[in-house]
mmCIF file of the C-alpha atoms, coordinates in Angstrom:
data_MODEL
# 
_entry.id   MODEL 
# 
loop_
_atom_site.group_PDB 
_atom_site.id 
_atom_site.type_symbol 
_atom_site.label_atom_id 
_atom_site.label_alt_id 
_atom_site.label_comp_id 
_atom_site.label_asym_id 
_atom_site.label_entity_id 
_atom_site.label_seq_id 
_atom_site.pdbx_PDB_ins_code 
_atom_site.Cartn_x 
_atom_site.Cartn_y 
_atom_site.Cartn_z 
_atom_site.occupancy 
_atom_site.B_iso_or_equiv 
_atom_site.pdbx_formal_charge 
_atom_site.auth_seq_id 
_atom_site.auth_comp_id 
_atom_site.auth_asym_id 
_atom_site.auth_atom_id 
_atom_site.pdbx_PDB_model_num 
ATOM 1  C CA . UNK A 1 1  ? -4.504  37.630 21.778 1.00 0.00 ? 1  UNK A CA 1 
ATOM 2  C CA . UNK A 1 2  ? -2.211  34.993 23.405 1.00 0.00 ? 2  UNK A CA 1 
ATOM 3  C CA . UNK A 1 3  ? -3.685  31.907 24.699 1.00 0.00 ? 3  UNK A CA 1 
ATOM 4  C CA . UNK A 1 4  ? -1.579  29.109 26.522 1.00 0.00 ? 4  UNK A CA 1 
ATOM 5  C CA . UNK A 1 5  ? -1.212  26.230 23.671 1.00 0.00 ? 5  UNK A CA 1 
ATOM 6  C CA . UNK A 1 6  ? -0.628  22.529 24.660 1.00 0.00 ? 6  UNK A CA 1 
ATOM 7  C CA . UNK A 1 7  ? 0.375   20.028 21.488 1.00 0.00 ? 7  UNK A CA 1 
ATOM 8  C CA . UNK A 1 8  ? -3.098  18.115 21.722 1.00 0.00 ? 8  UNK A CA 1 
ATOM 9  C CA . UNK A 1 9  ? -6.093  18.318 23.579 1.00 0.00 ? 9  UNK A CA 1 
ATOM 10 C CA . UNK A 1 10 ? -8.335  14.891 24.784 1.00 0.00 ? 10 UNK A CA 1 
ATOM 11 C CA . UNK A 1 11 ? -11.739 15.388 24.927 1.00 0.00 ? 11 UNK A CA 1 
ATOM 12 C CA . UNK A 1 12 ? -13.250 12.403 26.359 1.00 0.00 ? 12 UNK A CA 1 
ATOM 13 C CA . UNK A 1 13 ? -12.601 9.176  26.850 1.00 0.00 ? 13 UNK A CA 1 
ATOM 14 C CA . UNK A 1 14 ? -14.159 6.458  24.446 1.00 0.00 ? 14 UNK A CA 1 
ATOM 15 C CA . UNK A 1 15 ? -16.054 3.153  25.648 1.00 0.00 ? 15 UNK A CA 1 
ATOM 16 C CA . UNK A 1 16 ? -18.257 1.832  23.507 1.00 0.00 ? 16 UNK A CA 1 
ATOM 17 C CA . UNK A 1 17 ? -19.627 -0.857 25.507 1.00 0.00 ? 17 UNK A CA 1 
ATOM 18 C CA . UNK A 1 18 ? -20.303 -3.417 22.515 1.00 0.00 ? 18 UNK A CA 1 
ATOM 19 C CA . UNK A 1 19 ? -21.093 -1.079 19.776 1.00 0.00 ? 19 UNK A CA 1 
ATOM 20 C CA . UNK A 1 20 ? -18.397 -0.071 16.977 1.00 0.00 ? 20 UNK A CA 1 
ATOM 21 C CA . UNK A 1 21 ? -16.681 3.278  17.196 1.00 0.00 ? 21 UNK A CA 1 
ATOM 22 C CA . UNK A 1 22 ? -17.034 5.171  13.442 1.00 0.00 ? 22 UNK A CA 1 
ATOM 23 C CA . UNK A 1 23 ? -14.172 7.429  12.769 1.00 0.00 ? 23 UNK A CA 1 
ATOM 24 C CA . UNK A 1 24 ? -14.987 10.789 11.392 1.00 0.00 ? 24 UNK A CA 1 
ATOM 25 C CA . UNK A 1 25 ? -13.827 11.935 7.889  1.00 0.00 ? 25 UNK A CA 1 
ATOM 26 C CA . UNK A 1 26 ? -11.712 14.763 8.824  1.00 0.00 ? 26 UNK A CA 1 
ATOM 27 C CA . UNK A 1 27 ? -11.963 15.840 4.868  1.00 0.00 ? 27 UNK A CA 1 
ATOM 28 C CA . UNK A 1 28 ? -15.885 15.944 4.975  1.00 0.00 ? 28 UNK A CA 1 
ATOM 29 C CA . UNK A 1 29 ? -15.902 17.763 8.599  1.00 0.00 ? 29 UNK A CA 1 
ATOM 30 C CA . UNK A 1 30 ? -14.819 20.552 10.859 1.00 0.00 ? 30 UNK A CA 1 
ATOM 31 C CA . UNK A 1 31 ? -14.351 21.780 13.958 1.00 0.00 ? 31 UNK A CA 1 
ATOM 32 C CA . UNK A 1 32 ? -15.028 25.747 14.159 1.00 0.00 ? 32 UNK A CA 1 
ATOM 33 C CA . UNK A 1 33 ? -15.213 28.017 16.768 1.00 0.00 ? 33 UNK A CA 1 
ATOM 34 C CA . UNK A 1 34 ? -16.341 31.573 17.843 1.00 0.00 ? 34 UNK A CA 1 
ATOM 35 C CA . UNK A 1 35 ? -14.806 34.381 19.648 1.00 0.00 ? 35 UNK A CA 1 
ATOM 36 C CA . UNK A 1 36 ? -14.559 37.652 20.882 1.00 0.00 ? 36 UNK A CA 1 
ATOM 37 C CA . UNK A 1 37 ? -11.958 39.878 21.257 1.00 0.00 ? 37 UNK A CA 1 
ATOM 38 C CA . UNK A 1 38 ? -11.968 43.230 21.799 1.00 0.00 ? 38 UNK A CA 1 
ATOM 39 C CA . UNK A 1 39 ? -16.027 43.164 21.283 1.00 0.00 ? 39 UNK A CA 1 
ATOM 40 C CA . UNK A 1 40 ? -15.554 42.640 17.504 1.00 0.00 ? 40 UNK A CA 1 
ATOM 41 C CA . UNK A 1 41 ? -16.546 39.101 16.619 1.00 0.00 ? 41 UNK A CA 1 
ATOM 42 C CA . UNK A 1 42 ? -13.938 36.820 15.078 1.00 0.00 ? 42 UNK A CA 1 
ATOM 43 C CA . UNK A 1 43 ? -14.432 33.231 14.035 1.00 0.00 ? 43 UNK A CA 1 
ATOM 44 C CA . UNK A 1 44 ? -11.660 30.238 13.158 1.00 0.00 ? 44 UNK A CA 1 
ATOM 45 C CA . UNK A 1 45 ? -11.290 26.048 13.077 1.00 0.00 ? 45 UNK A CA 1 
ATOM 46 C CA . UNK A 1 46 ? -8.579  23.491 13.698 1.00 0.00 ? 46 UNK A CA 1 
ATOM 47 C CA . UNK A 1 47 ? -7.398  21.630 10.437 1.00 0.00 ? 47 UNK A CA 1 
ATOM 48 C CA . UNK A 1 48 ? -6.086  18.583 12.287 1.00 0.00 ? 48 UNK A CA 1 
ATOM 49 C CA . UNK A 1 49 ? -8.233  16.067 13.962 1.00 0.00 ? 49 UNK A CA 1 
ATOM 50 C CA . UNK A 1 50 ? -9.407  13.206 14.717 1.00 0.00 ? 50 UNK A CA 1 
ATOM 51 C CA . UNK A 1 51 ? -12.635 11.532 16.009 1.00 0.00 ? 51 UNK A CA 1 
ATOM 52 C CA . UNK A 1 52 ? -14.819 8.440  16.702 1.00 0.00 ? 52 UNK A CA 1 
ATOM 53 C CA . UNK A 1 53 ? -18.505 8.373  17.363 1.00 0.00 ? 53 UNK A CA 1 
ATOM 54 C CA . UNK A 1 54 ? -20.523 5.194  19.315 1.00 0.00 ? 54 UNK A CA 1 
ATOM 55 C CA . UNK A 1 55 ? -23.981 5.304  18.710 1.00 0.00 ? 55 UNK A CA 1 
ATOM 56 C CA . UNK A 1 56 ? -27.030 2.793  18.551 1.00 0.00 ? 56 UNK A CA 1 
ATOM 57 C CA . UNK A 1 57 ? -30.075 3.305  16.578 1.00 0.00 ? 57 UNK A CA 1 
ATOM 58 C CA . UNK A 1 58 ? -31.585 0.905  19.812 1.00 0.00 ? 58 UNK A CA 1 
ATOM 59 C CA . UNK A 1 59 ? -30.047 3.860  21.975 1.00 0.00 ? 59 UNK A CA 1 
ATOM 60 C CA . UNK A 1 60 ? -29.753 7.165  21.362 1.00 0.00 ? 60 UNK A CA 1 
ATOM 61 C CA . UNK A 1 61 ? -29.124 8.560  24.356 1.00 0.00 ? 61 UNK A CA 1 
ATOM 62 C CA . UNK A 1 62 ? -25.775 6.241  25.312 1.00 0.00 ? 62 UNK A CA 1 
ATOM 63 C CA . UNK A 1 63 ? -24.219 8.601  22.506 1.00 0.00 ? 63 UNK A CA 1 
ATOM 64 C CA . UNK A 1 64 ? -20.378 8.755  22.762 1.00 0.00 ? 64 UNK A CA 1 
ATOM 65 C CA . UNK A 1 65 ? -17.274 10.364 20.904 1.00 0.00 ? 65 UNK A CA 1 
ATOM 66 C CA . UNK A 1 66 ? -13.973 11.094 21.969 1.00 0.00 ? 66 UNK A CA 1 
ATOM 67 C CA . UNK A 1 67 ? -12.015 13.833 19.637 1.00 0.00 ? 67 UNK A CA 1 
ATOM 68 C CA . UNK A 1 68 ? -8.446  14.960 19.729 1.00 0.00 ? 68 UNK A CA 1 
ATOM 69 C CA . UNK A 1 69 ? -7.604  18.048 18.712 1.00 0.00 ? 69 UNK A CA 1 
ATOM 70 C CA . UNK A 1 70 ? -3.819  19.303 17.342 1.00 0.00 ? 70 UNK A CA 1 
ATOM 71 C CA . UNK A 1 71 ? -4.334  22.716 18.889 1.00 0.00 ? 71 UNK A CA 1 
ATOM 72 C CA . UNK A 1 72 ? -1.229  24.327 16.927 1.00 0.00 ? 72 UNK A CA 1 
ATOM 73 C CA . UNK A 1 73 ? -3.346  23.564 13.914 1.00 0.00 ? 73 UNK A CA 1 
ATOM 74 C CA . UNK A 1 74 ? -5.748  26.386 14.600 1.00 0.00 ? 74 UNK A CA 1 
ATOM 75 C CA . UNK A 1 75 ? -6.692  29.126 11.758 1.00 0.00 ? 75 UNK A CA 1 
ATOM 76 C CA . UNK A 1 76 ? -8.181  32.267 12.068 1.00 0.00 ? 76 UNK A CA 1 
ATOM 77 C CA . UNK A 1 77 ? -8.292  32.679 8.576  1.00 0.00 ? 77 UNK A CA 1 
ATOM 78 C CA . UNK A 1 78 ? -5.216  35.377 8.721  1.00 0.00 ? 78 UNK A CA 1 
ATOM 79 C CA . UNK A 1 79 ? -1.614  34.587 8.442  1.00 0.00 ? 79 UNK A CA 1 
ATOM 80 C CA . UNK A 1 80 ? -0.492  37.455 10.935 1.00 0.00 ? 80 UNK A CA 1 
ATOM 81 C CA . UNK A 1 81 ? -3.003  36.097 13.660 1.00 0.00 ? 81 UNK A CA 1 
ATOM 82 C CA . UNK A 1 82 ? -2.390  32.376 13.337 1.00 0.00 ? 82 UNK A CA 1 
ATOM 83 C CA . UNK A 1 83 ? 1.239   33.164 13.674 1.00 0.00 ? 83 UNK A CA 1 
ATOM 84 C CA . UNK A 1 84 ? 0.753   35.159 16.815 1.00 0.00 ? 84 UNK A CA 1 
ATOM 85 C CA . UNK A 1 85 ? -1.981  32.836 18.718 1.00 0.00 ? 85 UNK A CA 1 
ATOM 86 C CA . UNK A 1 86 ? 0.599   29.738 17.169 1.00 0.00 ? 86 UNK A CA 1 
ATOM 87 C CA . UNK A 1 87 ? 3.579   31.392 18.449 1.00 0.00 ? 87 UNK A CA 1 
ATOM 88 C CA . UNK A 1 88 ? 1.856   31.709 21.890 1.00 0.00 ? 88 UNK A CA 1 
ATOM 89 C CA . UNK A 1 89 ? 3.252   30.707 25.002 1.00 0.00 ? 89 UNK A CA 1 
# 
């Protein structure tokens, strides 16, 4: 599988409008994905990130986080496929 890799990928933009952004613990969470290839299922997660959250208890729905990913940090939990989809270009 080769995919087109970029160093880091913005999710959204962050505006809190008042509230305080919270930074996620990047050692107590995860970003994981799903896949296909081939038909067999395959699964993997980035190991570098970084996030902030907005929310208000008053609020709920004005929910807002912004998350960078390091894209070349992505593990498919083998060393022969992270090289090739790392090596990608």
């Amino acid at each position: 599988m080769r995919l087109p890799i970029s160093a880091t990928v913005a999710l959204l933009v962050l505006a809190c409008g008042g509230v305080q952004a919270q930074s996620v613990d990047p050692a107590r969470s995860q970003i994981s994905f799903g896949f296909k290839q081939e038909n067999v299922p395959g699964s993997g997660k980035f190991r570098k990130f970084t996030a902030d959250v907005c929310f208000d208890a008053a609020k709920p729905e004005a929910l807002k986080a912004a998350v960078e990913i390091d894209v070349t940090s992505v593990d498919l939990g083998d060393p022969g496929w992270n090289s090739d989809i790392q090596g990608a270009q």
